[in-house]
N, C-alpha and C positions, 0 to 999 in steps of 0.2 A: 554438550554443544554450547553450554551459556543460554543466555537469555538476549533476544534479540526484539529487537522492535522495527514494526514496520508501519510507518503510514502513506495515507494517500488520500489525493484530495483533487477536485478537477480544477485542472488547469488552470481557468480564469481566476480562481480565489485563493488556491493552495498558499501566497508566499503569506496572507491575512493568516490563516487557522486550517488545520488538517481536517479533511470533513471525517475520514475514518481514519482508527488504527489498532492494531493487534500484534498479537505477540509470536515468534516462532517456537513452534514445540521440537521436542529432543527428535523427532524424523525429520527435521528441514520443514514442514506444514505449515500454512499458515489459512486463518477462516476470519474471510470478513461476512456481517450478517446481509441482510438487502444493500445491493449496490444500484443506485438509480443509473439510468443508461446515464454514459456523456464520455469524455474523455480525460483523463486524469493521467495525473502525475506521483508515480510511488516511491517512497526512497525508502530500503534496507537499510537500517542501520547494523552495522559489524562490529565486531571488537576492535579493527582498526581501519574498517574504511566504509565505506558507505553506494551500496548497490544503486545507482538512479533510474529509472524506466520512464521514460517518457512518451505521453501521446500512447497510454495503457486504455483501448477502447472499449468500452464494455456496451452490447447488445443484449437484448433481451432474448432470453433463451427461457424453453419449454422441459 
């Protein structure tokens, strides 16, 4: 599959610095570690284009 990179950052500050980012493993996966609740902005990078997800909300779950 290559090596892919994915970050993400919330919204308010993402265009400043990515708050997280990781890498894709050969099953399509990806693991970020503790995500503080808020809403964020992810962008996939591809070999030739680039996946955006916006307003990615993340709640706290048990």
């Amino acid at each position: 599959m290559g090596e892919h990179i994915v970050y993400a950052g919330q919204v308010s500050t993402y265009p400043d610095q990515p708050l997280l980012s990781t890498r894709v493993d050969d099953q399509g996966s990806m693991l970020f570690g503790a995500v503080p609740c808020g809403e964020y902005l992810m962008i996939v990078y591809l070999p030739e284009t680039a996946l955006v997800i916006e307003k990615l909300h993340i709640e706290v779950s048990f």
